[in-house]
N, C-alpha and C positions, 0 to 999 in steps of 0.2 A: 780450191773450190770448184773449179771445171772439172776437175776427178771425180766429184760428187763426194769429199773427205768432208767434214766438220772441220772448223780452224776459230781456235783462242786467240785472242789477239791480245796482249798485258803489255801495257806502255805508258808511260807518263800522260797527263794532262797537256792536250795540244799537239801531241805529237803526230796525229792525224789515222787515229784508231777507225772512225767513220767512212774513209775511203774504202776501207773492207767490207764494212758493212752495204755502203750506198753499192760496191760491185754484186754483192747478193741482189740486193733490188733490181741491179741490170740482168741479171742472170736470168732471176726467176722470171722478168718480164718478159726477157726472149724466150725463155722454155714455155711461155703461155699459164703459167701455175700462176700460187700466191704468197707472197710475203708478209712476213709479220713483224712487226718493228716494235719491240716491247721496253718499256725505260721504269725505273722504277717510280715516276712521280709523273704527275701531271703536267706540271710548267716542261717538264722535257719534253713529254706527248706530245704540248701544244707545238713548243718549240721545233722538234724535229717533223712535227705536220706541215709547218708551216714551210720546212725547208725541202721535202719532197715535194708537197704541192708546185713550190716553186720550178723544181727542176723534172718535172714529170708530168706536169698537167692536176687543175681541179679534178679531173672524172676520172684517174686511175690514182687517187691517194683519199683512204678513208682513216677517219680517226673512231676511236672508242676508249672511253675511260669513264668513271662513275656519273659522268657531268655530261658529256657530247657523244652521240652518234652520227657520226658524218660520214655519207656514202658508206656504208660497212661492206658491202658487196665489194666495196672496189679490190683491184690486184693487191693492193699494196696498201697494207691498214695499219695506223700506227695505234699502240694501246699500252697503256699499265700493264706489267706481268699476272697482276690479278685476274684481269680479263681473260686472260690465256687462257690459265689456270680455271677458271670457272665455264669457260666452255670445253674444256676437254671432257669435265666431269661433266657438263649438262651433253656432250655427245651431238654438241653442235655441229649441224650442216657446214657451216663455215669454214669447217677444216678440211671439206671436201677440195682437192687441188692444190693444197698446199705442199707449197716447195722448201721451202727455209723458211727458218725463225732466227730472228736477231736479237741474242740478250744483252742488252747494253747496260752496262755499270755490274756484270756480273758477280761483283764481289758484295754484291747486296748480300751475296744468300747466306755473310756470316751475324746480317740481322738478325738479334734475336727474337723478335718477334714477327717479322717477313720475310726472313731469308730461307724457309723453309719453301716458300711459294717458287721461289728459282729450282729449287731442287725436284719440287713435284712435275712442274713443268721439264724440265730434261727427261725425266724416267718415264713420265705418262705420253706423251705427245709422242703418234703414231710413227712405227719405226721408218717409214719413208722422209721420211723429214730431217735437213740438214742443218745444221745449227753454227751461227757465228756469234762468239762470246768474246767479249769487248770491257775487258777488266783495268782496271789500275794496276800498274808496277806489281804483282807482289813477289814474296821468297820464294813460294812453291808452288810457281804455275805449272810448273812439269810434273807435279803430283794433281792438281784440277784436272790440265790434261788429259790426264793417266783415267782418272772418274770420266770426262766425258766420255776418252774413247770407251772404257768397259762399260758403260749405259747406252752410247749412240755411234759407236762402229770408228773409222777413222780416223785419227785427227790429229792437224796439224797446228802446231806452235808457233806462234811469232812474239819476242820477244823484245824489249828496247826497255834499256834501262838508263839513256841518255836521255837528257830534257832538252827538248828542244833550243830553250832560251837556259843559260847560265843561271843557277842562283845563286846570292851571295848571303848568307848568311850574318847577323849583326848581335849585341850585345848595347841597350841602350841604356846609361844610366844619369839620373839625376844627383847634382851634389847640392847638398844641402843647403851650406852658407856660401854657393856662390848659382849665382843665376847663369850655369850653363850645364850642355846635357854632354855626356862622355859617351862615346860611340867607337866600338872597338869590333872587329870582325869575332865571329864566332869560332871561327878555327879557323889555322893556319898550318898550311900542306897538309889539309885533312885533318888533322887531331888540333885535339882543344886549346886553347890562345891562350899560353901560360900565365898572360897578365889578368884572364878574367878571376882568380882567385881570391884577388885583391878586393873585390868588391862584395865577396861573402859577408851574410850577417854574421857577427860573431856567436859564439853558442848558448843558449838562452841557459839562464842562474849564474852567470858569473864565470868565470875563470876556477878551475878547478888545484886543490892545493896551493890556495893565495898563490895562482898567476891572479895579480889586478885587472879589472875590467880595462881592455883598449877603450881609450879614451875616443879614439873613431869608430866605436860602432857602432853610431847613428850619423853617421856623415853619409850615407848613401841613403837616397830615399827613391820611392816611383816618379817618374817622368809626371808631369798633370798632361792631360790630352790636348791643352791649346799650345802647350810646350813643344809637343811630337811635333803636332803636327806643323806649327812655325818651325822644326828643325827640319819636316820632312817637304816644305816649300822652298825652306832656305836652298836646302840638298839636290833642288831638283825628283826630288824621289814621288809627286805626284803624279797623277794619281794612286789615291792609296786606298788597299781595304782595311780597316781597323777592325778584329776583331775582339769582343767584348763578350763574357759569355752569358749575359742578361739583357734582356731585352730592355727594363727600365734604364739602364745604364747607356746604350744605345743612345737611349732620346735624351737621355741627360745629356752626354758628350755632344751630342750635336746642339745645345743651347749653352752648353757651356764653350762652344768654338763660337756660336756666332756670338756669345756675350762678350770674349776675348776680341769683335769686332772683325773677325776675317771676311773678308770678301774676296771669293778667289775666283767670279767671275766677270766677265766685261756686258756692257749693256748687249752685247750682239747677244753673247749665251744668254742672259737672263731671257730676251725675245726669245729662243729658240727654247727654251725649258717653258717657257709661258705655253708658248706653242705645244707642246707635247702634253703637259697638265694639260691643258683644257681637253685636250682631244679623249685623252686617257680617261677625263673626268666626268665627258658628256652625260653618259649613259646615267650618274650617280643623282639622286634628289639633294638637289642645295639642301634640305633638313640634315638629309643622311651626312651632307657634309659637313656641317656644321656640327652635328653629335661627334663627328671622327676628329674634330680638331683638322678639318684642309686647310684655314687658314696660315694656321702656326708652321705647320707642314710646308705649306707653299714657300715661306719666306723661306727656312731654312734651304730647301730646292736652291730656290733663286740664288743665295749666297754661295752654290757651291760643294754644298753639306747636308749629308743626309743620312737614317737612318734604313736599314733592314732587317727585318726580322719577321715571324708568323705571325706578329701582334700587329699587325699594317693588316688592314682590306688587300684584296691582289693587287687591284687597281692603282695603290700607291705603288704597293712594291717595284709592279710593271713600269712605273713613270718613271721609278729610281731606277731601273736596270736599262732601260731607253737612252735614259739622259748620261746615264756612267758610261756607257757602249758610245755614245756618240762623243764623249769627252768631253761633255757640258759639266758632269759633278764632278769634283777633284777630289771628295771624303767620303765614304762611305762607313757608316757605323755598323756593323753588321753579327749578330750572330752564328754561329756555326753553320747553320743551314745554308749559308750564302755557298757555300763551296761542295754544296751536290747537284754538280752537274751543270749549273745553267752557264752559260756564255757569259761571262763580266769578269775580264781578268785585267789585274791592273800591273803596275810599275814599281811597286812595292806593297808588301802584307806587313801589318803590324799585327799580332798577338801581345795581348796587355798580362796575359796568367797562363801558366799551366793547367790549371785545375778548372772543370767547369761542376757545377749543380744540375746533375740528371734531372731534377726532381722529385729524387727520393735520399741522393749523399751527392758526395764531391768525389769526384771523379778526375787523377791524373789524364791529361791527353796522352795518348799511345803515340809511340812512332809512325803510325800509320795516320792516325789522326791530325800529327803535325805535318806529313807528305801532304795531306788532301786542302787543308787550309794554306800551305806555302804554295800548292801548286798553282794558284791564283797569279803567282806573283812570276812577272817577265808576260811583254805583251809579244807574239809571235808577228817580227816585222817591222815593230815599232820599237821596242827596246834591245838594246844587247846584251842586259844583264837584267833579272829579276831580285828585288830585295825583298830579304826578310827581316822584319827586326822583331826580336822578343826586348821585352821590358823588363828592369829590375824588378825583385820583388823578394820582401824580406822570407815568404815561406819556401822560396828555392833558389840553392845553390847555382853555381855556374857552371859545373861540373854535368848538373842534370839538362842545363838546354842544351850544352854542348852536344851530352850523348844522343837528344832527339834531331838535334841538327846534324850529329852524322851515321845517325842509324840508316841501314838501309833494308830493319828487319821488316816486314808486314806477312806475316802469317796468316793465309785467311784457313779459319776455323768454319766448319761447318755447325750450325745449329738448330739444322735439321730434329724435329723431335713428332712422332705422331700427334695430331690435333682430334676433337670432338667430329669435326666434320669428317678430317681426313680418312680417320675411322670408318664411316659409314658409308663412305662413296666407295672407299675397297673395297666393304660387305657389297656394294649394291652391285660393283662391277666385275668382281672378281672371287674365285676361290680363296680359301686361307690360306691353301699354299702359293699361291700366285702371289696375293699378299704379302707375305713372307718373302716371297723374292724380290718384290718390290721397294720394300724394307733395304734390302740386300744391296739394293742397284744404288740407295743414296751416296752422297758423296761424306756424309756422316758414319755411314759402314766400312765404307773404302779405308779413310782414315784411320776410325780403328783397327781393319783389319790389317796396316799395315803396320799400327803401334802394336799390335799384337806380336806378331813376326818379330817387331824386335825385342817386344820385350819377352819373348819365348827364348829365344835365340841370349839376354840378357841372362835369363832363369838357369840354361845351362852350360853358360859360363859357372854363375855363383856355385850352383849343384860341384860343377869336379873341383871349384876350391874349398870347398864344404867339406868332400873328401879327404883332401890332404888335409886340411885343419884338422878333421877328426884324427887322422892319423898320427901326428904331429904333436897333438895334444893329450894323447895319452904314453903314461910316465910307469914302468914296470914297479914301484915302489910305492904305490896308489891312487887313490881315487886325486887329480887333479881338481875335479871341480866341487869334491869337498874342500882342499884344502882353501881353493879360492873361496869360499862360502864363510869358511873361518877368518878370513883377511878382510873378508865384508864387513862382516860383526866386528872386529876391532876398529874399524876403519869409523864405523856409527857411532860404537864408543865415544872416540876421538871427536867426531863431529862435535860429539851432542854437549860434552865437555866447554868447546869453544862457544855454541850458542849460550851456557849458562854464562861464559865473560860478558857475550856479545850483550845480556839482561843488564849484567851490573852496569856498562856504560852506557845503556839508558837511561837509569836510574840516576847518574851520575851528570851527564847531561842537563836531564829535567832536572834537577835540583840547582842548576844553573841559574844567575836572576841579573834582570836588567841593571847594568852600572859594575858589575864584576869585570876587572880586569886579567884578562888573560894572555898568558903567553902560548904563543904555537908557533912552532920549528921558524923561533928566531924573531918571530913579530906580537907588536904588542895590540892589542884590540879589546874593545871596548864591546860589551854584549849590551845591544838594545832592545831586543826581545827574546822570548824561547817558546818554542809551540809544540805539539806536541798532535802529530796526523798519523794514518795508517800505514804511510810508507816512512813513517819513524821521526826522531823530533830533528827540528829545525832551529839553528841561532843564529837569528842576523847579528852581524859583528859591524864596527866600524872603526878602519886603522886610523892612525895619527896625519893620515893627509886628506881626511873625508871621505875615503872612499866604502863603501859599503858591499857588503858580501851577506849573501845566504849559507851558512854549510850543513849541507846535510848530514847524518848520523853516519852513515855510510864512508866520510869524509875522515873521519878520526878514525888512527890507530890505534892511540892511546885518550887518556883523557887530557883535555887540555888543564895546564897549570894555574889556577886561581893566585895570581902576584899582587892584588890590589881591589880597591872599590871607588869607586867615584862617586861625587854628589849628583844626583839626575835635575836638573830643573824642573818643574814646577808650571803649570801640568806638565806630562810628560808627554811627548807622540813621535815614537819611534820614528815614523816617515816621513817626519817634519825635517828638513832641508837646515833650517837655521837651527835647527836642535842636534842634528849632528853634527853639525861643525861646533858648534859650543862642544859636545862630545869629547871629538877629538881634539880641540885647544886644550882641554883638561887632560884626556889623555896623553900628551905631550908633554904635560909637566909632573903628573902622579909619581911618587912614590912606590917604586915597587919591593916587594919582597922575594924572598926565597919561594915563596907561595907554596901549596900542596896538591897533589893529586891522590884520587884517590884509586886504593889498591883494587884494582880490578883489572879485567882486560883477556886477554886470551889465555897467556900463561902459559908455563908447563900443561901439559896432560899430566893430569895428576897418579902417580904413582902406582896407584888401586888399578888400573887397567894393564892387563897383560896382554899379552897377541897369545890364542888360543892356536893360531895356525904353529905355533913355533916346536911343539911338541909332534910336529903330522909328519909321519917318512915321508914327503913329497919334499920337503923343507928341506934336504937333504943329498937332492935330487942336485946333480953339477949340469944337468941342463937347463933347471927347473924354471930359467927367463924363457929358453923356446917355447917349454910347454904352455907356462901363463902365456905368453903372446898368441899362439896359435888357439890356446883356450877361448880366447878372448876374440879372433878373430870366428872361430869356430860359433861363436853368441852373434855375433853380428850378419856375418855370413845368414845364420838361421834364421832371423829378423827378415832379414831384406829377401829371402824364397820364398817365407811366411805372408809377408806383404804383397809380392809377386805374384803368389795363386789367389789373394785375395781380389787383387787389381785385374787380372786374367777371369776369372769368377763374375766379378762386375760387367767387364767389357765386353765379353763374350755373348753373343745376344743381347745385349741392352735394350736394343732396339723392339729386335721382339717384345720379350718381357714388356718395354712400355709399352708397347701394343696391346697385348693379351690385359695388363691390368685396364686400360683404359674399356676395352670389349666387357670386361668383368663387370665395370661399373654401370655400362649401356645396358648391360641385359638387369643387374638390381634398378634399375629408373624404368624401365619395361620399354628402352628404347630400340633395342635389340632381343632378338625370341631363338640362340644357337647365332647359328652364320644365316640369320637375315633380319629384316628390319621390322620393324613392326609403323606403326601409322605417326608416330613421333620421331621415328628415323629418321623417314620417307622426308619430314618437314624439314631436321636438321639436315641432311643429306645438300640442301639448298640454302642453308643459312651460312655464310661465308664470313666471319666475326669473331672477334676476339672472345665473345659472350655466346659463343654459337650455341652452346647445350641450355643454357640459362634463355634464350629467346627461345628456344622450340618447346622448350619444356611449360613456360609461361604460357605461350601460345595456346598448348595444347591440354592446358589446365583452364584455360578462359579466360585467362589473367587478361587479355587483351581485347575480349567481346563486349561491348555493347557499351565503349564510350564515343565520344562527341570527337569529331574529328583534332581542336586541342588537346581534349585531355588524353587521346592517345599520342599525341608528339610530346606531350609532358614526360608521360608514364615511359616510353620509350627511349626518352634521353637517358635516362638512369643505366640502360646500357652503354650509349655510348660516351657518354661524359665522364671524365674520371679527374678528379679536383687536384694539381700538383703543384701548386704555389706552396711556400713555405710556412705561411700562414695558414689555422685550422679554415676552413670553410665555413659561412653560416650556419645556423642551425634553417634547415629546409621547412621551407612553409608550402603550401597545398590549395590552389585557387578552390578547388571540390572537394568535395566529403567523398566524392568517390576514386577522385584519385588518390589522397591520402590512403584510401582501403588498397587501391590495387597496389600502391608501390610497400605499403607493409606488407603484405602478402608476398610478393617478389624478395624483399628480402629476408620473410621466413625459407622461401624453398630456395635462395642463395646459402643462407646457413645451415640446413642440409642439406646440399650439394655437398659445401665446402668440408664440414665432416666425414663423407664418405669419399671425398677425395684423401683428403689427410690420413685416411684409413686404408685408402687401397698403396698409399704410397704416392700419390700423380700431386704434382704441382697444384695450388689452391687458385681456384680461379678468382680474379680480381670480383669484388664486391659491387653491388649498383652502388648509383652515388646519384640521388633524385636532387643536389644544389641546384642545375640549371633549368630543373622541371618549372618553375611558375615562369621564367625567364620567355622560355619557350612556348607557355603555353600563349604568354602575352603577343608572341609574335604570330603565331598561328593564330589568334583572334583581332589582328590588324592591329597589334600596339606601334608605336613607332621608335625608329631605331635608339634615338634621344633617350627615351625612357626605360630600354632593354640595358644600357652603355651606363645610364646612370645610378645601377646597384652596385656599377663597381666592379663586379664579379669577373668580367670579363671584359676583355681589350675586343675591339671591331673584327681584327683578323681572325680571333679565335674564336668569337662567338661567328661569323662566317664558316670558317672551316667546323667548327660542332656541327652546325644547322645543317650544312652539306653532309658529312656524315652521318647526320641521323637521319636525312632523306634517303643515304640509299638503303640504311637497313630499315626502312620503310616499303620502297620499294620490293626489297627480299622479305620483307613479312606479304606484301600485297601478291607476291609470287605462291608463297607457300602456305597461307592462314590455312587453316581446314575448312574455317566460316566463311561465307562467302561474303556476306555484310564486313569482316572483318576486315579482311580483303580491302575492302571498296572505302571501307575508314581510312584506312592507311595508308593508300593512293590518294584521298582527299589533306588528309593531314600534310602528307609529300607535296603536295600541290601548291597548300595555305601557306607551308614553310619557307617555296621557293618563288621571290619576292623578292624587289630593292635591291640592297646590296649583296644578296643572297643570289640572285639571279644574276647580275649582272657579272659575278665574279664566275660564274656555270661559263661565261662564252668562251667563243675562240680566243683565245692567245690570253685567259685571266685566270691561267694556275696559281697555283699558291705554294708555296714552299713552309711546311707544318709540320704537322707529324704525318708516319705512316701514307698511304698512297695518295694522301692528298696533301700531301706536302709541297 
């Protein structure tokens, strides 16, 4: 860094990445420049504000993020990456002086939908400028690296792939009929603990080729969570994070510990957690508290126990991340978002599943996913070993925690892709070709440009074995790949032969009936039903000791032998329990026969088929395996060069190409006129949003002129609100006849958008969603929070974090309207909006951990 090099910095959680950075801040402040301290969320901004301030003075540390401007002038500003990013493109003074930028949590930028802003920021921020990038562990930091130096000059690597504190890894299981939990290390000397096998579900339909069902396999079941956590008190293992990948389930687990009666604090802590609430709480209206549930909240605290997650107001959150920091809470219930970034590491991590619910599917957690939630665990100083424990669970193996417990892959992918705005700030700042290069400089081009390389370098390999196969494969006595063409055609023959048996033991099958006794390879079985589905018929059977089987059609070689019939009682119900055993009591004493089957089955190929190859001089040929082999490599081979130039074709400019389509669709919307902008540009140019072309475009149609300060935060929410509970949404109702008009109108010119996207090729932008419009509108006309909380719709913290979000694209509409009343609407709207607990969560040190930059 005294060299004036750039330096990555990729190291565990804790291992003391921010000493690199805090030395940039010393640097800059003796060279006289300025420093930028960029995190990707809020609660870090506050957080790391709050730790400069401390170590440098109030009047040289300013903050910036959607919420607070504090001293901005100062040397040393801490901000959202967003912020960067938005003033490199607005050409802000601010950057005048600047010495270093600090990108912390750098492997954001394989967000797919933020991680782009890291990448703009590297390539855009003026070439004097030195850069400290402050990542997690991953594979291929020496390929990041490699991107920083060829975008911004120098740079050095520091790497640590030791964790500071130990982890130990665990395996926790519940047994069924006995009240205790079995707790087994996750691997041993590195590879998987050969006794975790043991506790696999067995494989769902039964035992195939009557193996009988194991009679234990429902002897393991999930831990219940007052169970863990009595085992993780017993163990000493408190404090602990539990995470839980729903946030209703959160507050569940925390009423369901305190109804299991723990109390894992003494009167001292309860005073000191009393203490900290109220302080936390001052700022809040007793109503607002009372609509949030503080009551229910508070006990839970005091006991010990508590949850976290985006659906808390900050203010809880912050009381829970106080009171766990000072070792007053011993549980935390937490969703994933607990382990981005902020300070709260405990003595043990539980994960209860693999799998979380995006929002839109279930999603395995990655290797990377499970480093970032265990990294929690092991306190630096206070503990000598960090636990992890995952939990039984019937939809995964033990095989699969193992592998995430001793992966040590994390790949960061770039997901760098041009954006509406990004577009337009190129045109406004740059040539096309500059552009183009700019494109060039991402760490998304890099990447491919080096998958390319290999995969060039791949293509002519396969090319010279292409070669010899050709050569190899041809036979002086004929055409080789006629003869194979004729060995095809017989081969179809043959197939289609076996699929006419494979008919008749369907038929044979279904004609199967309840009370038929049958024999197969040795066993006697009783059919209690037959059905008859797409993927082919089914007969549950049940043997002479009860046990019951499904066998699919699939399952038979032959047909099975019809030896007998039983009487069925009366009514009959297959999956009646005391009906099969009556079943098989009769089966046990039946009468059987010689029984029959019927003639079907695969059989000979029938006679009438010849091989048409056997008459071909190739046939003849005393090489003729080399040639098929090589023929047949020579097919394959030409496949995979085929695929080669196609995957090369794609890769090859990508980047470009999504550029230029995207420019194609600006200039049909009349947003762009050639390589410049036109007066809807200008507006988008400024709009910073996942909806950015859909808000300039609205803007600049009038969609957003001449309503009442609500009903433009109504109408406005429709962009930022997007409804992801698993449940539909209501159907949206409309305080005004004129909002109603404007948000149908918006999502007429969203459905042509979304066509002329789909047509150019580019990704469909997300749709409005006006559910949280009357919500909104009630709170910008002074409804109170009770009545906002009581549609249901939304939890306190997220209807907070909305409100916040739709203030600042108010504020970017107030920047860019064309109207100037419009303007001055949407500043007053922003105004009305931020209020109560809406205001109060805007201060110092009341981030929120949510979605996207205000998380």
């Amino acid at each position: 860094m005294e060299r004036g090099e750039n330096v990555l910095v990729a190291a565990p959680t804790g291992a003391g990445k921010t000493v690199v950075a805090e030395h940039a801040v010393s640097l800059s402040l003796a060279e006289g420049g300025r420093v930028f301290y960029t995190t990707p969320i809020k609660a870090l901004s506050n957080q790391k504000f709050a730790d400069l301030r401390a170590t440098h003075g109030a009047s040289r540390v300013g903050l910036l993020t959607g919420d607070n401007a504090v001293n901005p002038d100062a040397p040393v500003v801490v901000m959202t990456t967003e912020v960067l990013r938005n003033m490199i493109y607005a050409g802000s003074p601010g950057l005048d002086g600047l010495r270093w930028v600090i990108l912390d949590e750098v492997h954001y930028l394989q967000d797919t939908y933020r991680g782009p802003v890291w990448e703009e920021v590297v390539i855009q921020t003026p070439s004097s400028v030195r850069f400290v990038c402050l990542s997690a562990t991953v594979s291929n930091a020496e390929e990041l690296a490699g991107w920083i130096a060829s975008a911004r000059g120098p740079t050095d690597t520091v790497l640590e792939h030791q964790r500071p504190v130990e982890l130990i890894n665990h395996y926790l299981v519940a047994e069924r009929s006995v009240d205790r939990l079995i707790q087994i290390p996750t691997l041993v000397g590195g590879r998987p603990n050969l006794d975790g096998d043991r506790f696999d579900p067995a494989p769902n339909g039964g035992p195939r080729h009557l193996r009988y069902r194991d009679r234990t396999r429902n002897r393991w079941v999930t831990p219940r969570r007052p169970e863990v956590i009595r085992h993780l008190h017993d163990g000493a293992l408190l404090p602990t994070i539990y995470f839980i990948f729903s946030r209703s389930a959160c507050d569940d687990a925390v009423e369901a510990v305190r109804g299991a009666g723990f109390e894992l604090t003494d009167r001292a802590e309860q005073r000191r957690i009393r203490e900290i609430v109220d302080r936390r709480l001052a700022h809040l209206d007793p109503g607002d508290l009372d609509a949030l549930g503080a009551g229910r909240w508070r006990a839970g605290l005091e006991a010990g126990v508590a949850a976290h997650h985006a659906g808390l107001v900050p203010a809880f959150k912050e009381a829970v991340e106080e009171c766990f920091a000072a070792g007053l809470v011993k549980v935390v219930f937490a969703t994933e978002t607990l382990a981005l970034g902020i300070n709260m590491p405990a003595r043990s991590v539980v994960i209860e599943a693999l799998s979380k619910f995006t929002g839109e599917t279930h999603e395995d957690l990655t290797p990377s996913q499970y480093t970032q939630l265990t990294g929690r665990a092991g306190r630096r100083g206070l503990d000598p070993v960090g636990h992890a424990l995952v939990l039984w669970s019937p939809w995964s193996n033990f095989d699969r925690v193992a592998a995430l417990a001793a992966s040590r892959e994390f790949v960061l992918r770039s997901a760098f892709r041009p954006t509406y705005n990004m577009v337009v700030n190129f045109i406004r700042r740059h040539d096309r070709e500059h552009a183009h290069r700019l494109l060039g400089q991402s760490f998304a081009q890099f990447q491919t440009d080096r998958s390319v390389a290999r995969m060039n370098h791949r293509r002519a390999r396969r090319m010279a074995l292409l070669a010899e196969a050709e050569t190899a494969a041809t036979c002086e006595l004929g055409d080789v790949e006629e003869y194979r063409s004729l060995r095809r055609v017989e081969r179809e023959a043959k197939r289609q032969a076996r699929r006419d048996g494979r008919s008749e033991l369907t038929a044979a099958l279904v004609a199967l009936a309840p009370g038929d006794v049958l024999s197969l390879r040795g066993h006697r079985l009783g059919v209690l039903s037959v059905s008859q589905r797409k993927a082919g018929v089914r007969v549950r059977v049940v043997d002479v000791d009860a046990h019951v089987e499904v066998l699919d059609e699939d399952e038979f070689d032959l047909a099975p032998e019809v030896v007998g019939e039983l009487r069925l009682p009366e009514p009959f119900d297959p999956q009646d329990r005391k009906i099969q055993h009556r079943v098989a009591a009769q089966l046990r004493k039946v009468n059987v026969s010689h029984g029959n089957r019927p003639d079907y089955g695969p059989g000979p190929v029938p006679a009438t088929i010849t091989d048409p190859s056997a008459d071909h001089p190739v046939a003849s040929c005393p090489d003729l395996q080399r040639h098929l082999s090589a023929a047949a490599d020579r097919e394959r081979l030409a496949s995979q060069v085929a695929e080669d130039d196609r995957r090369l074709g794609d890769r090859s400019g990508n980047l470009v190409r999504h550029f230029e389509r995207i420019h194609g669709l600006l200039e049909r919307w009349a947003v762009a006129e050639g390589w410049a902008l036109t007066d809807t540009g200008r507006v988008l140019s400024g709009v910073f949003h996942e909806a950015d072309l859909l808000v300039a475009l609205a803007l600049c149609d009038g969609l957003l002129d001449g309503l009442e300060p609500p009903e433009m935060a109504g109408v406005v929410s429709c962009f930022t609100y997007e409804h992801r509970a698993k449940e539909p949404p209501p159907r949206p109702w409309f305080p005004s006849k004129v909002m109603r008009d404007r948000v149908v109108r918006i999502e007429d010119l969203a459905r042509r958008l979304n066509r002329d996207e789909a047509h150019a090729g580019l990704p469909v932008s997300r749709p409005p969603d006006p559910t949280l419009a009357p919500l909104v509108h009630a709170w910008a006309s002074g409804g109170g929070l009770a009545s906002v909380l009581s549609e249901e719709l939304v939890s306190g913290g997220d209807f907070v974090r909305n409100i916040k979000n739709l203030v600042d694209l108010l504020h970017q509409i107030e920047a860019v309207a064309p109207e100037r009343r419009t303007a001055s609407v949407a500043s007053q709207a922003a105004n009305m909006l931020r209020r109560g607990v809406v205001a109060s969560s805007a201060e110092i040190g009341q981030g929120d951990i949510g979605s996207g930059g205000d998380q």
